[in-house]
N, C-alpha and C positions, 0 to 999 in steps of 0.2 A: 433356769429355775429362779424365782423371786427371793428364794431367802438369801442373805446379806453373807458376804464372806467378808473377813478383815486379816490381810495382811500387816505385818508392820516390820520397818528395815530399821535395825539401830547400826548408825555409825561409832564404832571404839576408836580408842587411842590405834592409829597410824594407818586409820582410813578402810581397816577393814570390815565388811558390814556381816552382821548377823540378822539373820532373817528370821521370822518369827509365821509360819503356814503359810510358806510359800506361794503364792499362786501365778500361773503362768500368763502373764501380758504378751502385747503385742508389740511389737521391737520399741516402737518408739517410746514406749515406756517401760521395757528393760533396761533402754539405752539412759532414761532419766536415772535408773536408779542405781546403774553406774558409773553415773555421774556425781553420786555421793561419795563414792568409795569400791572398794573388790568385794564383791560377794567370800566371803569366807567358810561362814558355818548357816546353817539349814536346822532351824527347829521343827520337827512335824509333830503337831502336840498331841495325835493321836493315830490309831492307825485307819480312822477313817478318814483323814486328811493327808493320805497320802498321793493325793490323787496326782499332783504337777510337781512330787519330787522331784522323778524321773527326768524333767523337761530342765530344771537346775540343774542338776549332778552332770546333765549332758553338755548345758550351754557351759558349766564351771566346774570342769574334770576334780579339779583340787578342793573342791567343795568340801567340807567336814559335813554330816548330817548328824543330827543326835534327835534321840528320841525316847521317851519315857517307857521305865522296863517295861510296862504292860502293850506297849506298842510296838516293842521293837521284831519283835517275827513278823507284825505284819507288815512294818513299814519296809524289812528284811526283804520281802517279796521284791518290792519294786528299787530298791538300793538297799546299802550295807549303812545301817546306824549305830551312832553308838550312843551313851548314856544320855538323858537332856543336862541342859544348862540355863543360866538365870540370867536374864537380859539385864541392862545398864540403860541407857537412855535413848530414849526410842521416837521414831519419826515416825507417823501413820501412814498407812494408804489404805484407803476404802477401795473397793471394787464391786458396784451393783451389778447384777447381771438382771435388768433391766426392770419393769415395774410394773408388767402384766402380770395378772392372775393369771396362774397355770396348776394343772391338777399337782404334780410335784412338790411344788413349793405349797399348796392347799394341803398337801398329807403332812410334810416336814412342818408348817406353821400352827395349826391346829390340831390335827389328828395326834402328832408325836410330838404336840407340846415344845415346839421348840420357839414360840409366840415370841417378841422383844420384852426385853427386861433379863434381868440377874435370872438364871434359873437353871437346875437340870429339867433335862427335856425326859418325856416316858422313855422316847427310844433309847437315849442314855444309860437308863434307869435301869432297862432291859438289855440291852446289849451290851454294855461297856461295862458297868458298875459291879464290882462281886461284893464288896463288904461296902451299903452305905450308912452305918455307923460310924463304920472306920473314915470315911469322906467327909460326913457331917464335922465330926471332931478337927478332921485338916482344916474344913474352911474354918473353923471355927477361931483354931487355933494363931491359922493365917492372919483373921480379921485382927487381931491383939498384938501382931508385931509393930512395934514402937515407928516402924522406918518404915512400913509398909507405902509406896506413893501411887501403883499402880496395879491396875488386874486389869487382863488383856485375855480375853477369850474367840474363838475361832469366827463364832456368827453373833457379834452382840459387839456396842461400841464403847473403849476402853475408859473404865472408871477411874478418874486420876484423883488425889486426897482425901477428902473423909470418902468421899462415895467409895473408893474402891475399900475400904471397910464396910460398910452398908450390902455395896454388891457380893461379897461372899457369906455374909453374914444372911442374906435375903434368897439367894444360893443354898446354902443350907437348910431352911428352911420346905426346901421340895423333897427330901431324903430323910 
């Protein structure tokens, strides 16, 4: 499928890495990205992103995975999660999955509004979201933290200093 996935690995204090939706490579770029440090903790930021837990928690038994309460039964399906957590300083890795048109990525990019730029997507809107007042008011409130440096989202690529204020703030405005 065309649309854009974005992983990103942060290295902590004594090398161990947290992962931010996870996606499952091919050795030779697992093996780079243990070359950073130990896989530790597994963020799945939603339960639709749980698709390449399974493939970490196998390759890295000790794995922690954590996951946002509204995701965690689903993510529960395919591994055991527990609460999420707030990342620290993070290193990217993009993964395309290639750059034909295909009818998939044509429903996901137009149809369900999931286009590039800051945004909730329809299918979001529909499937995911129960209260979006209550979402509106987070980003909102997000966009106003004094420290805020980054917003890192699953398919859209990560907004670092004033933009990632902008991109929550442009975010809410689909809700």
């Amino acid at each position: 499928m065309t649309l854009e996935r974005v992983m990103v690995v942060v290295r902590l204090a004594g090398g161990k890495l947290l992962i931010h939706n996870g996606i499952a490579l091919d050795e030779n770029s697992m093996a780079e990205i243990e070359r950073f440090g130990t896989p530790a903790y597994l963020i799945v930021p939603s339960g639709g992103h749980r698709l390449d837990a399974p493939a970490y928690k196998k390759r890295y038994p000790g794995l922690k995975v954590f996951a946002p309460r509204g995701a965690r039964a689903k993510v529960a399906e395919v591994c055991r999660a527990f609460a999420g957590r707030r990342e620290r300083r993070a290193e990217r890795l993009h993964v395309q999955h290639g750059s034909q048109k295909d009818l998939l990525g044509y429903l996901f990019t137009t149809v369900f509004g999931s286009a590039p730029g800051p945004r909730v997507s329809r299918l979001a809107k529909l499937a995911l979201i129960k209260d979006k007042p209550a979402l509106r008011a987070d980003f909102e409130r997000l966009a106003e933290l004094p420290n805020l440096t980054r917003v890192i989202v699953a398919h859209e690529n990560i907004a670092a200093g004033p933009a990632a204020r902008v991109s929550l703030l442009e975010a809410a405005t689909y809700l």
